[in-house]
CHARMM internal coordinates of N, CA and C (Angstrom, degrees):
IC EDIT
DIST 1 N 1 CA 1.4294
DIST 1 CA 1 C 1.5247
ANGL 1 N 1 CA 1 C 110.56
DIST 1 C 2 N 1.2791
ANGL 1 CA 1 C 2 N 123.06
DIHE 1 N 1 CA 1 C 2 N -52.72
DIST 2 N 2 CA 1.3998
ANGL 1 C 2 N 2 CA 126.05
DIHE 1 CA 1 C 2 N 2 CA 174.85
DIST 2 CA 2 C 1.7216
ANGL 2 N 2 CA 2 C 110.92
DIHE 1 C 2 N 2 CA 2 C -57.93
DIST 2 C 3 N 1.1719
ANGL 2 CA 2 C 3 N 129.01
DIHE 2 N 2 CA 2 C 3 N -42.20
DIST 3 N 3 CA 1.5324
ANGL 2 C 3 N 3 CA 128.07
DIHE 2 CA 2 C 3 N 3 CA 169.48
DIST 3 CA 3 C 1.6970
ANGL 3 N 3 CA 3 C 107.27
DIHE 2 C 3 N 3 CA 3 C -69.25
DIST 3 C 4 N 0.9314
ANGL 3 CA 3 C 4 N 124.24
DIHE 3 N 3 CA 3 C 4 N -26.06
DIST 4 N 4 CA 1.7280
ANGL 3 C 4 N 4 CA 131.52
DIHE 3 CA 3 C 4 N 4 CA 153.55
DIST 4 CA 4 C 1.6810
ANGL 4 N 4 CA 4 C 117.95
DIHE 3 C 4 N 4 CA 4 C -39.28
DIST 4 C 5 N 1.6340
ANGL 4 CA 4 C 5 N 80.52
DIHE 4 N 4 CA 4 C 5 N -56.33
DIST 5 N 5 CA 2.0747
ANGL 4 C 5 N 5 CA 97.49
DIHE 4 CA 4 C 5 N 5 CA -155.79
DIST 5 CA 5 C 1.9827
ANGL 5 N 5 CA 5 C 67.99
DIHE 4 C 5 N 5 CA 5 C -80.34
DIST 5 C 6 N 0.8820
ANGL 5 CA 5 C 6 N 152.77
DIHE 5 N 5 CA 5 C 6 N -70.32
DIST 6 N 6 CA 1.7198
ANGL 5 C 6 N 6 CA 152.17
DIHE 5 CA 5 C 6 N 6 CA -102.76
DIST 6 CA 6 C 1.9662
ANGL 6 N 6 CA 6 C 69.35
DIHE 5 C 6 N 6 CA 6 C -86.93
DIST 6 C 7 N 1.1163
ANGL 6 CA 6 C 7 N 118.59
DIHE 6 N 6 CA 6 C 7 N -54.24
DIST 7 N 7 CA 1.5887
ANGL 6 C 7 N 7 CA 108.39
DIHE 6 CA 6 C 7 N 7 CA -157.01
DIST 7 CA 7 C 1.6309
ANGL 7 N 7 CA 7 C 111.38
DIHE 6 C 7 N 7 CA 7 C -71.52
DIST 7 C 8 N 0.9943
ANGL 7 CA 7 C 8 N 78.86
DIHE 7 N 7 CA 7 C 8 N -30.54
DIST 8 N 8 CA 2.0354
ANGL 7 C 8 N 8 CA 83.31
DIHE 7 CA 7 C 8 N 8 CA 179.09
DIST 8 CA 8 C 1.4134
ANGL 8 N 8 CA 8 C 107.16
DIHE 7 C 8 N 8 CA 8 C -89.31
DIST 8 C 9 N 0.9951
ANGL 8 CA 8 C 9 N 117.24
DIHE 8 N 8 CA 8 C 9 N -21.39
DIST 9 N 9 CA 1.7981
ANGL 8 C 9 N 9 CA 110.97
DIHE 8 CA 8 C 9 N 9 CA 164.91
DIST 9 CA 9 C 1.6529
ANGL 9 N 9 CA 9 C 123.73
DIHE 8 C 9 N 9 CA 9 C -99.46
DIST 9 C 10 N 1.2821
ANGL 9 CA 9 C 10 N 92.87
DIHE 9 N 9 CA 9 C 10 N 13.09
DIST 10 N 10 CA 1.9270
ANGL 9 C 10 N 10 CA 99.38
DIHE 9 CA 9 C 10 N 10 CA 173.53
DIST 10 CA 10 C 1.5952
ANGL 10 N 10 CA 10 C 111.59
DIHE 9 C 10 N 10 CA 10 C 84.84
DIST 10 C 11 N 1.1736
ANGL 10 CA 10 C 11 N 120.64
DIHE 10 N 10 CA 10 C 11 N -25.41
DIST 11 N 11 CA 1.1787
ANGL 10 C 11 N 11 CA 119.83
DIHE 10 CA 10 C 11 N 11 CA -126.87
DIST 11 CA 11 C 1.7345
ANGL 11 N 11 CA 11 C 102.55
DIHE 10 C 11 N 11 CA 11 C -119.50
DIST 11 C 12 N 1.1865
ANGL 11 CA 11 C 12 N 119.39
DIHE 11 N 11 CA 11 C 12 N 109.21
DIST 12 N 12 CA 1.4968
ANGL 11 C 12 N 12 CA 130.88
DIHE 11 CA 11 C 12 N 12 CA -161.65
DIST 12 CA 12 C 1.6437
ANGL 12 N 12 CA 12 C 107.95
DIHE 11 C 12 N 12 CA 12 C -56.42
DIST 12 C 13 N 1.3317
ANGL 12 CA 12 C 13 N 114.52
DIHE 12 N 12 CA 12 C 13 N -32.84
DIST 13 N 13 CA 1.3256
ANGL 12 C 13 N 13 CA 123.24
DIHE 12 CA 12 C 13 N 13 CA -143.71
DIST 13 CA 13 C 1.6773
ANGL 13 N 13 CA 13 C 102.60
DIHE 12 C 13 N 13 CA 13 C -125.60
DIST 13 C 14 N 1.5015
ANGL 13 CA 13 C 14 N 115.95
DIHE 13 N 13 CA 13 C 14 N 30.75
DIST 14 N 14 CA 1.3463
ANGL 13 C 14 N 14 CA 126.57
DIHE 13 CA 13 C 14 N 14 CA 171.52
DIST 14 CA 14 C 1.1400
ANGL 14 N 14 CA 14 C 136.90
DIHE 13 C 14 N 14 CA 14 C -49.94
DIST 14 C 15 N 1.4371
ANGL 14 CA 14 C 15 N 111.62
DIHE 14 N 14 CA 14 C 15 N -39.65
DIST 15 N 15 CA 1.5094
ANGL 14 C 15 N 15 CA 126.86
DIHE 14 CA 14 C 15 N 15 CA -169.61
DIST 15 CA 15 C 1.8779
ANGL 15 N 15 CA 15 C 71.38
DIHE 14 C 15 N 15 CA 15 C -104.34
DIST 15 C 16 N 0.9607
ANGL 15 CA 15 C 16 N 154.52
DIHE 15 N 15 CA 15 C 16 N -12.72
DIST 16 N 16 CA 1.4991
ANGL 15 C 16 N 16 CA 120.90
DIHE 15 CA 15 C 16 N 16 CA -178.18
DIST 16 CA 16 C 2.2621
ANGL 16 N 16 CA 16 C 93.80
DIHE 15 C 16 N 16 CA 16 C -76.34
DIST 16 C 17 N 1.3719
ANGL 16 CA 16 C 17 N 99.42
DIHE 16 N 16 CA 16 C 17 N -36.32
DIST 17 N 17 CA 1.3634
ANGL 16 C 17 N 17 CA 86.25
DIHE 16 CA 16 C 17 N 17 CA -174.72
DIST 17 CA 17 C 1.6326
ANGL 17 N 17 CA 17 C 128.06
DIHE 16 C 17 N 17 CA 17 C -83.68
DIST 17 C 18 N 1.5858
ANGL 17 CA 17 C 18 N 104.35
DIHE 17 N 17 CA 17 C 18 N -4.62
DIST 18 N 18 CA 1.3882
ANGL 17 C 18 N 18 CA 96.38
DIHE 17 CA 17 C 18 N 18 CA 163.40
DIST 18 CA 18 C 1.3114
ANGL 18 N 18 CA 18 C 107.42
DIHE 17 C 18 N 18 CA 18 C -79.14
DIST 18 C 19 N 1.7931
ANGL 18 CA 18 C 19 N 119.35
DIHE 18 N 18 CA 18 C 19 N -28.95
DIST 19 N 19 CA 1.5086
ANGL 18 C 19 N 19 CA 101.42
DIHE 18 CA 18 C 19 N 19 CA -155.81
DIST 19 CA 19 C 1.9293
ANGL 19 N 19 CA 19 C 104.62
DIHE 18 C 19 N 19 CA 19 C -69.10
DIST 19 C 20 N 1.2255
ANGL 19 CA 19 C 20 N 109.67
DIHE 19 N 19 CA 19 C 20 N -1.70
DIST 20 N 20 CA 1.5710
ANGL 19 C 20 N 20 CA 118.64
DIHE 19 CA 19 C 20 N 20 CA -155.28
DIST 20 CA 20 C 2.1062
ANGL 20 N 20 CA 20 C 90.11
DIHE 19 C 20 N 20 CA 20 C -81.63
DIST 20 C 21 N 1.2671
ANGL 20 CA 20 C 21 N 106.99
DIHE 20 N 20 CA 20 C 21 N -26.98
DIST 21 N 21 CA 1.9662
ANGL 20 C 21 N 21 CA 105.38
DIHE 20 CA 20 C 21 N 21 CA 172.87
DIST 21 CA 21 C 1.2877
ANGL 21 N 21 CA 21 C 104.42
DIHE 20 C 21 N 21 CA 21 C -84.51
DIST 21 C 22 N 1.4170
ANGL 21 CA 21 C 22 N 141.12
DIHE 21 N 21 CA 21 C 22 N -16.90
DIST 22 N 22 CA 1.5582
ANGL 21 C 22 N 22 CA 120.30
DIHE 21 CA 21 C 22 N 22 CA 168.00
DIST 22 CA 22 C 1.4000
ANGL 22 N 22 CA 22 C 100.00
DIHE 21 C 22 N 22 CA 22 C -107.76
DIST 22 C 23 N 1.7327
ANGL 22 CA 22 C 23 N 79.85
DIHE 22 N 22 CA 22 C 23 N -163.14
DIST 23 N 23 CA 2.1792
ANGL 22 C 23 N 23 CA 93.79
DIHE 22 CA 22 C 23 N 23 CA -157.73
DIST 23 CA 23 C 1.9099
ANGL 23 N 23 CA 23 C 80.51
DIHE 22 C 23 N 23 CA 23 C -152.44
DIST 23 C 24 N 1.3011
ANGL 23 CA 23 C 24 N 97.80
DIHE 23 N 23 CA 23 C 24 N 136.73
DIST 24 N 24 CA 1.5813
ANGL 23 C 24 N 24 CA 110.35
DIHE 23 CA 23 C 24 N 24 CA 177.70
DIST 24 CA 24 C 1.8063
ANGL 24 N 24 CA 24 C 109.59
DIHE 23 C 24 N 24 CA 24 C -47.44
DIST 24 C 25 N 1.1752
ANGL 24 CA 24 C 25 N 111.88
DIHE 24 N 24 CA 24 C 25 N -1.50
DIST 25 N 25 CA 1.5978
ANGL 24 C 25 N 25 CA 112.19
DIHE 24 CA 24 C 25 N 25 CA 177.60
DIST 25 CA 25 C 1.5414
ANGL 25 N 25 CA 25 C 104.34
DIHE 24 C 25 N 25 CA 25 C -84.55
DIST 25 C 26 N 1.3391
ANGL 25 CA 25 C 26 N 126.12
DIHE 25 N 25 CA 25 C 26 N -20.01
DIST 26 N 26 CA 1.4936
ANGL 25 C 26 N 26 CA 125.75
DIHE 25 CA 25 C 26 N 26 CA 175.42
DIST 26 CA 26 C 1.6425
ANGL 26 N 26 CA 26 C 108.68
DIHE 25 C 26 N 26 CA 26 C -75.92
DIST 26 C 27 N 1.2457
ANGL 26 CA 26 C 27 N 130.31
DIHE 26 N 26 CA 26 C 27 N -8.40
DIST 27 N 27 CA 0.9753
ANGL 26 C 27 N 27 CA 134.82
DIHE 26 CA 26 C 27 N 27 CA 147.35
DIST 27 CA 27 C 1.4906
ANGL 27 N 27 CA 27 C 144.73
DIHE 26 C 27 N 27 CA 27 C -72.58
DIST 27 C 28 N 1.4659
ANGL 27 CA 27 C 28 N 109.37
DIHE 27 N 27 CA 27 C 28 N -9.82
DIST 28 N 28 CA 1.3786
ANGL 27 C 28 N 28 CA 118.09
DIHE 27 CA 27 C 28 N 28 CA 165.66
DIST 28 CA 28 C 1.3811
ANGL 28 N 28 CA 28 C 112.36
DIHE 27 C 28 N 28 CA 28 C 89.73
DIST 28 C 29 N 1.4703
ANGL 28 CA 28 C 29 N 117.40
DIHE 28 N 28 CA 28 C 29 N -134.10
DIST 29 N 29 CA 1.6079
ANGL 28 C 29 N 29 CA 115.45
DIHE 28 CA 28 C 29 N 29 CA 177.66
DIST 29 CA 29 C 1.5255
ANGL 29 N 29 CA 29 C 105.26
DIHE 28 C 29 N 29 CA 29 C -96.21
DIST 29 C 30 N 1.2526
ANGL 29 CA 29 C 30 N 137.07
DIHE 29 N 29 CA 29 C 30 N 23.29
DIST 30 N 30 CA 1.2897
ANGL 29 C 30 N 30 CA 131.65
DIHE 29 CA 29 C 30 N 30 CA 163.06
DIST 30 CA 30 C 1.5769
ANGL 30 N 30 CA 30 C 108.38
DIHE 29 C 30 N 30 CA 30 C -102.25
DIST 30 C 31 N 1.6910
ANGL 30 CA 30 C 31 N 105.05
DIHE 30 N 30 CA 30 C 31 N -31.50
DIST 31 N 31 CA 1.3496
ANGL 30 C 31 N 31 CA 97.91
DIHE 30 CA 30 C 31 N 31 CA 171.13
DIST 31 CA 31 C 1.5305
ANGL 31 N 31 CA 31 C 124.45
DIHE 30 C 31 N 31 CA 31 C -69.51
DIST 31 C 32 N 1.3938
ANGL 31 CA 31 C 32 N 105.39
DIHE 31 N 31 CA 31 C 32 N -25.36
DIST 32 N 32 CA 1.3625
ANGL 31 C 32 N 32 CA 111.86
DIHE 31 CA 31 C 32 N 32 CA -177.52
DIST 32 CA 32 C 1.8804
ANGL 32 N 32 CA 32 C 123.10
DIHE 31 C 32 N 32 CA 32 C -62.40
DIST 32 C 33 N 1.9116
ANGL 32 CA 32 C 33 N 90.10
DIHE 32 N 32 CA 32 C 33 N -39.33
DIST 33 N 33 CA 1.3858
ANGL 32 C 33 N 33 CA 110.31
DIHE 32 CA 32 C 33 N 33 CA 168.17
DIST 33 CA 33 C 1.4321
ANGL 33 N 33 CA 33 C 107.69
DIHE 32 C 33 N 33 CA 33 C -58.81
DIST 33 C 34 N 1.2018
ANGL 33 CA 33 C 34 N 147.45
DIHE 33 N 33 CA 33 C 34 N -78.85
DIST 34 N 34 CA 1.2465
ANGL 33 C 34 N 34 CA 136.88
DIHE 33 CA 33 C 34 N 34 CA 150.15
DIST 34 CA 34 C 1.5680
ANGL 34 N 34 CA 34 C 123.70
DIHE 33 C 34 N 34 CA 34 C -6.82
DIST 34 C 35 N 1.0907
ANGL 34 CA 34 C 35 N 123.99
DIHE 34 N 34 CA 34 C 35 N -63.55
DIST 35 N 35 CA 1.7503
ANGL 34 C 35 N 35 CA 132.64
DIHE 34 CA 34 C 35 N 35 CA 172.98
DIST 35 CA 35 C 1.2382
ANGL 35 N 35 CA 35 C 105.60
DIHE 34 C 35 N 35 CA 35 C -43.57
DIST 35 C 36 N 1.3236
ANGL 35 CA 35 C 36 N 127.47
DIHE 35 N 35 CA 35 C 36 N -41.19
DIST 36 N 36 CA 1.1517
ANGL 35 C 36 N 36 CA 133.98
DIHE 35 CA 35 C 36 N 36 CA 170.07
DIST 36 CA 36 C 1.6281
ANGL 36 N 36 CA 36 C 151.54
DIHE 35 C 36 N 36 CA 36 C -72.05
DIST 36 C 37 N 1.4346
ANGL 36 CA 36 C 37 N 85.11
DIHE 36 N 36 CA 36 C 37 N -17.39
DIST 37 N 37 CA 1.3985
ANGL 36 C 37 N 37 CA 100.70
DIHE 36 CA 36 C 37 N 37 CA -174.80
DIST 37 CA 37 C 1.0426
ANGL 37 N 37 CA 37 C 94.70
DIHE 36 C 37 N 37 CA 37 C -68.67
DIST 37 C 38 N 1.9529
ANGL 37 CA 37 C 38 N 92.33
DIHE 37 N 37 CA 37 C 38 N 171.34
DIST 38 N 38 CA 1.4573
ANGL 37 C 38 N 38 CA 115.64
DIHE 37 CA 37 C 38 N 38 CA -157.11
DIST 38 CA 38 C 2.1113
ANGL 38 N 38 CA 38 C 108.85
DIHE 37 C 38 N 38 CA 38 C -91.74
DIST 38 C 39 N 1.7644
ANGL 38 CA 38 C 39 N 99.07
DIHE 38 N 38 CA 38 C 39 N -3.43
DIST 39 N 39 CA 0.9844
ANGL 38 C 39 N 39 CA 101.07
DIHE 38 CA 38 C 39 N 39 CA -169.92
DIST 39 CA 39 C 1.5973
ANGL 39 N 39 CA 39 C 108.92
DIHE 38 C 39 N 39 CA 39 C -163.70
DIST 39 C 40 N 1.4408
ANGL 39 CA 39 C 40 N 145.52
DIHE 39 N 39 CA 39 C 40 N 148.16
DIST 40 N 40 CA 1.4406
ANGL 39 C 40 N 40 CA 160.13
DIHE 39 CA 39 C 40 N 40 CA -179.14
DIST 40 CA 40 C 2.0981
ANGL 40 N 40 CA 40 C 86.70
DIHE 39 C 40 N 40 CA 40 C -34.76
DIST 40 C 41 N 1.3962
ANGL 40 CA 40 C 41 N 105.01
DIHE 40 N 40 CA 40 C 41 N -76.49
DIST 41 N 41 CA 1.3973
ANGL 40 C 41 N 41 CA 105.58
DIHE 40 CA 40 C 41 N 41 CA -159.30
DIST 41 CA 41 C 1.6666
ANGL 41 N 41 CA 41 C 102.99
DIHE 40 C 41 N 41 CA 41 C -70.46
DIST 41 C 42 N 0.9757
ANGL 41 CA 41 C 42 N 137.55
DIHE 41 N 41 CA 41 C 42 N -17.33
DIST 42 N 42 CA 1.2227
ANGL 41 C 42 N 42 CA 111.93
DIHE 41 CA 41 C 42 N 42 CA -176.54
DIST 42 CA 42 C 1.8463
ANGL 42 N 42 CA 42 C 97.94
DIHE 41 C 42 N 42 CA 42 C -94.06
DIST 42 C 43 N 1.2780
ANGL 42 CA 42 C 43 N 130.10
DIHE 42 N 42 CA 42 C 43 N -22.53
DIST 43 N 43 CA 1.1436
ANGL 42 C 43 N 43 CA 129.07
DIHE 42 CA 42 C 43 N 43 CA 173.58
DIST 43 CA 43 C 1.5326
ANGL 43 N 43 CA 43 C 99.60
DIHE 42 C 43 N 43 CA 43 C -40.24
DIST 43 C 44 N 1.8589
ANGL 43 CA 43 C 44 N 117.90
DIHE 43 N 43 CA 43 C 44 N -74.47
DIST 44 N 44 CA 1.2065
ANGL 43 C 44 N 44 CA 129.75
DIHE 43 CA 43 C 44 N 44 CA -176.30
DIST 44 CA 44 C 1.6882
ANGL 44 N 44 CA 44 C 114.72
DIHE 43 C 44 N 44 CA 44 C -30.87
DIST 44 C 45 N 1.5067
ANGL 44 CA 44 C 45 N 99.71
DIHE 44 N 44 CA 44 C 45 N -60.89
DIST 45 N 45 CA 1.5308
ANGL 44 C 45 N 45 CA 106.05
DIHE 44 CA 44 C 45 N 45 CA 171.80
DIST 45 CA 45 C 1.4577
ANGL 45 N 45 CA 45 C 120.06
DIHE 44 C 45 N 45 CA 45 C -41.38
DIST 45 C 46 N 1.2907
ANGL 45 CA 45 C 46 N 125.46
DIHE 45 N 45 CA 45 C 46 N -48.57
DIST 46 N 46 CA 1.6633
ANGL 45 C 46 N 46 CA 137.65
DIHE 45 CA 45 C 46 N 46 CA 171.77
DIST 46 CA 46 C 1.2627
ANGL 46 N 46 CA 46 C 98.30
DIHE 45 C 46 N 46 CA 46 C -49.55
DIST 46 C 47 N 1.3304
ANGL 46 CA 46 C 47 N 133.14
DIHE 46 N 46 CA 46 C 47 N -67.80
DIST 47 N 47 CA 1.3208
ANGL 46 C 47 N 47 CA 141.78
DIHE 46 CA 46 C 47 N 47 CA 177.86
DIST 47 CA 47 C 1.5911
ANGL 47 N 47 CA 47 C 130.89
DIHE 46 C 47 N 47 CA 47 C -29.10
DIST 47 C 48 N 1.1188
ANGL 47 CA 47 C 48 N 100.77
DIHE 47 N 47 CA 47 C 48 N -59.50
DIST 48 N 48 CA 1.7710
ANGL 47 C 48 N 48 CA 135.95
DIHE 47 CA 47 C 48 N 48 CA 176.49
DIST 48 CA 48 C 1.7594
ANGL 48 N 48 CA 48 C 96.81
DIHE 47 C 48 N 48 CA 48 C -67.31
DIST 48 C 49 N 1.5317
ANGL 48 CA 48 C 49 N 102.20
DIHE 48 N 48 CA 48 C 49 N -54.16
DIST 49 N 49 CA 1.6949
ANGL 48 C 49 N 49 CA 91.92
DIHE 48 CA 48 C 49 N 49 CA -159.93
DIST 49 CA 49 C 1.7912
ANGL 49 N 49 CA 49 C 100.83
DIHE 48 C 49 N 49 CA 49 C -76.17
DIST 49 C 50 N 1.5965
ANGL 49 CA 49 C 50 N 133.42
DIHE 49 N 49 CA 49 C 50 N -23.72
DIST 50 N 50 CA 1.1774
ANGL 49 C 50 N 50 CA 114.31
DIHE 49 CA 49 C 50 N 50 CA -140.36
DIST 50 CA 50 C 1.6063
ANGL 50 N 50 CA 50 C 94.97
DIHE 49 C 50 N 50 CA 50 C -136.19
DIST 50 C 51 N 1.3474
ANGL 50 CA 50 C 51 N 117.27
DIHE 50 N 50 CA 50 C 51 N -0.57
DIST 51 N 51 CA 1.3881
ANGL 50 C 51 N 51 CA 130.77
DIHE 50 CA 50 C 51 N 51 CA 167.39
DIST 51 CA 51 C 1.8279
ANGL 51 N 51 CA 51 C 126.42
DIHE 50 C 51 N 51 CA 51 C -23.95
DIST 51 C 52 N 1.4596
ANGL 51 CA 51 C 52 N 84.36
DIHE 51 N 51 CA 51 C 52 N -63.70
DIST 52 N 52 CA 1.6324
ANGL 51 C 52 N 52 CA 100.51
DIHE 51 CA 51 C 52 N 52 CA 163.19
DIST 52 CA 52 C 1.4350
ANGL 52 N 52 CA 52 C 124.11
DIHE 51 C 52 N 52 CA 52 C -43.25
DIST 52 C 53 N 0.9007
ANGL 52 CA 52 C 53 N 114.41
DIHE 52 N 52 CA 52 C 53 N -53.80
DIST 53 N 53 CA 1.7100
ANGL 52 C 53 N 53 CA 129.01
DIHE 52 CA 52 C 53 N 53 CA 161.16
DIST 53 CA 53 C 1.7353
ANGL 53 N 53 CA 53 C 122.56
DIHE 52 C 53 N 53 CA 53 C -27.25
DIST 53 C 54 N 1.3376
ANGL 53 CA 53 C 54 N 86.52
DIHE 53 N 53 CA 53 C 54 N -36.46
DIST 54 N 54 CA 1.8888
ANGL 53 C 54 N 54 CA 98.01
DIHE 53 CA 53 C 54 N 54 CA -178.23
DIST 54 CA 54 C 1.6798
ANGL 54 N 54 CA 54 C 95.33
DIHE 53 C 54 N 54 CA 54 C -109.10
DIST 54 C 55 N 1.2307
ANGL 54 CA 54 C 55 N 120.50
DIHE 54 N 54 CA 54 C 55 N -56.68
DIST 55 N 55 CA 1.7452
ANGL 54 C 55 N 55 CA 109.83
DIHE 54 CA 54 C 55 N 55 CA 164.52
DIST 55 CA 55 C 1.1787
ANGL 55 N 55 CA 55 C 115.34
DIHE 54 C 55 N 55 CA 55 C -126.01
DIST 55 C 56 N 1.6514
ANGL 55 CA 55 C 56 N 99.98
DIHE 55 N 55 CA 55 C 56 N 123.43
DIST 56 N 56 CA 1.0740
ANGL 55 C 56 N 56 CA 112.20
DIHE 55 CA 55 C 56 N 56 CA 168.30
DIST 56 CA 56 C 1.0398
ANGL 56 N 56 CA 56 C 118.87
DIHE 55 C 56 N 56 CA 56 C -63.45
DIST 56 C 57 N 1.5508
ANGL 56 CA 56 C 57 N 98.51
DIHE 56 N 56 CA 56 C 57 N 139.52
DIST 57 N 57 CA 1.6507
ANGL 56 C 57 N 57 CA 129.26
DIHE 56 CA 56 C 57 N 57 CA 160.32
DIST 57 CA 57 C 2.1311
ANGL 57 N 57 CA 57 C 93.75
DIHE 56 C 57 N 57 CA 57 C 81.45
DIST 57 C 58 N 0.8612
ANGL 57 CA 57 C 58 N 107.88
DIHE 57 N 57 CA 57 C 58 N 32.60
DIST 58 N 58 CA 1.0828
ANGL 57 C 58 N 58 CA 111.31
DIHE 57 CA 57 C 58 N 58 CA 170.29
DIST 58 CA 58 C 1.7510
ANGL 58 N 58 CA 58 C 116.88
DIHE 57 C 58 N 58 CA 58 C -99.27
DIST 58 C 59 N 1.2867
ANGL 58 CA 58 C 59 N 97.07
DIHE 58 N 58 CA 58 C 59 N 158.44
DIST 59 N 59 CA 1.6191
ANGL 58 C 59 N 59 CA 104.95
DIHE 58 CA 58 C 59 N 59 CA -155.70
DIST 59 CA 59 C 1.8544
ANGL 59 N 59 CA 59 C 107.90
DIHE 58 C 59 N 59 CA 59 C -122.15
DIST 59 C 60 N 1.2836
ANGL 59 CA 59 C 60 N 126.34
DIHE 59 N 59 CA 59 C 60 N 107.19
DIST 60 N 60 CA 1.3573
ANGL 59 C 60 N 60 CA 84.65
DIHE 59 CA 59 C 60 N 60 CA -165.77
DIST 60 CA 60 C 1.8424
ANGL 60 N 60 CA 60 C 83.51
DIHE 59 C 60 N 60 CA 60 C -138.71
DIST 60 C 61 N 1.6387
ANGL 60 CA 60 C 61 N 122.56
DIHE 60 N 60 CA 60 C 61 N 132.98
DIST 61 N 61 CA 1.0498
ANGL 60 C 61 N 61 CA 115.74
DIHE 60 CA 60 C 61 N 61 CA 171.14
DIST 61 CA 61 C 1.6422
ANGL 61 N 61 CA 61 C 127.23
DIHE 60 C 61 N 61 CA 61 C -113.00
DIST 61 C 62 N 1.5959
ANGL 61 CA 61 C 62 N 111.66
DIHE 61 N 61 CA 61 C 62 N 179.91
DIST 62 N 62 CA 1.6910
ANGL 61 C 62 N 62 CA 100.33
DIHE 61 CA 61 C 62 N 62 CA -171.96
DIST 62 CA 62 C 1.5869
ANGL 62 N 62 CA 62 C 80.86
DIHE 61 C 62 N 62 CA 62 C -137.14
DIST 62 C 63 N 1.1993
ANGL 62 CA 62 C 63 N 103.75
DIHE 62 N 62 CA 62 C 63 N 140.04
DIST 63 N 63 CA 1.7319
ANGL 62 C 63 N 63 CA 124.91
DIHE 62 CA 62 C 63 N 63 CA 160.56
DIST 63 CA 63 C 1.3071
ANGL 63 N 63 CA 63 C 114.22
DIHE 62 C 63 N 63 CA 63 C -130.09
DIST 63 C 64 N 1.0789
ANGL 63 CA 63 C 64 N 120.89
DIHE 63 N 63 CA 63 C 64 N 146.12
DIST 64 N 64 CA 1.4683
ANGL 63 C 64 N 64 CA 131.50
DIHE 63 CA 63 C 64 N 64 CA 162.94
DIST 64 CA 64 C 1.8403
ANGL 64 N 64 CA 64 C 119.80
DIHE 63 C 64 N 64 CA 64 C -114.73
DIST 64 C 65 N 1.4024
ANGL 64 CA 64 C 65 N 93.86
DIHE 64 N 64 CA 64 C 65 N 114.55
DIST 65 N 65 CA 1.5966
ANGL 64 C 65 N 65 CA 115.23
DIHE 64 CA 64 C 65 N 65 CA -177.92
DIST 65 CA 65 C 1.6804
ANGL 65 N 65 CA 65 C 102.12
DIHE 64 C 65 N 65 CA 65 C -60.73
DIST 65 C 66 N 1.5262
ANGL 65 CA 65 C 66 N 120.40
DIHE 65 N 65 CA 65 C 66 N 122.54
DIST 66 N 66 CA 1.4186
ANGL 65 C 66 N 66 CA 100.71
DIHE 65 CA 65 C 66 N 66 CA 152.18
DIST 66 CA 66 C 1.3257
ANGL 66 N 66 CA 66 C 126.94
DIHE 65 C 66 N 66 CA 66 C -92.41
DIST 66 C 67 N 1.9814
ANGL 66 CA 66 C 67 N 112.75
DIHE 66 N 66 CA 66 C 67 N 136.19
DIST 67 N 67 CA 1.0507
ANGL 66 C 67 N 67 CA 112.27
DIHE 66 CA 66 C 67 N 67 CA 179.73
DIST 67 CA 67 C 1.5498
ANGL 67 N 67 CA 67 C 130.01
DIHE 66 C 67 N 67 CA 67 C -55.04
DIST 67 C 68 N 0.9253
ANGL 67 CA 67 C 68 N 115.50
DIHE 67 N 67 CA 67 C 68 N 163.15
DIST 68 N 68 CA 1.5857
ANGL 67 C 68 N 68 CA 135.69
DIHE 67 CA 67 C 68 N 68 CA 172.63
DIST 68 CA 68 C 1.2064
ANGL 68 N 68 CA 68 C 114.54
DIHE 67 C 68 N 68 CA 68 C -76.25
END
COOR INIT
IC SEED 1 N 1 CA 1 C
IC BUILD
């Protein structure tokens, strides 16, 4: 849905500006697992792997761009 809204609103960096109105506490105990981690990428990893758990049937992925 957010790569949906990002294409129909021009705008590459869409889901960076919704994520900027919540706080990993709207996520519950997966956000917390994340809040916690010991580091940026394993936070993400918590996120990605256990997401479903807080909404179902939800889909959520991680890529990494290589730089230039």
């Amino acid at each position: 849905m957010i790569e949906h809204c990002a294409n129909r609103a021009g705008c590459q960096h869409f889901g960076l500006l919704v994520g900027q109105q919540s706080s990993l506490d709207s996520f519950g105990m997966v956000g917390l697992m994340a809040k916690y981690s010991p580091n940026v990428g394993e936070a993400l990893f918590r996120l990605v792997r256990f997401m479903h758990l807080h909404v179902r049937g939800a889909t959520i992925t991680r890529s990494q761009c290589e730089s230039t």
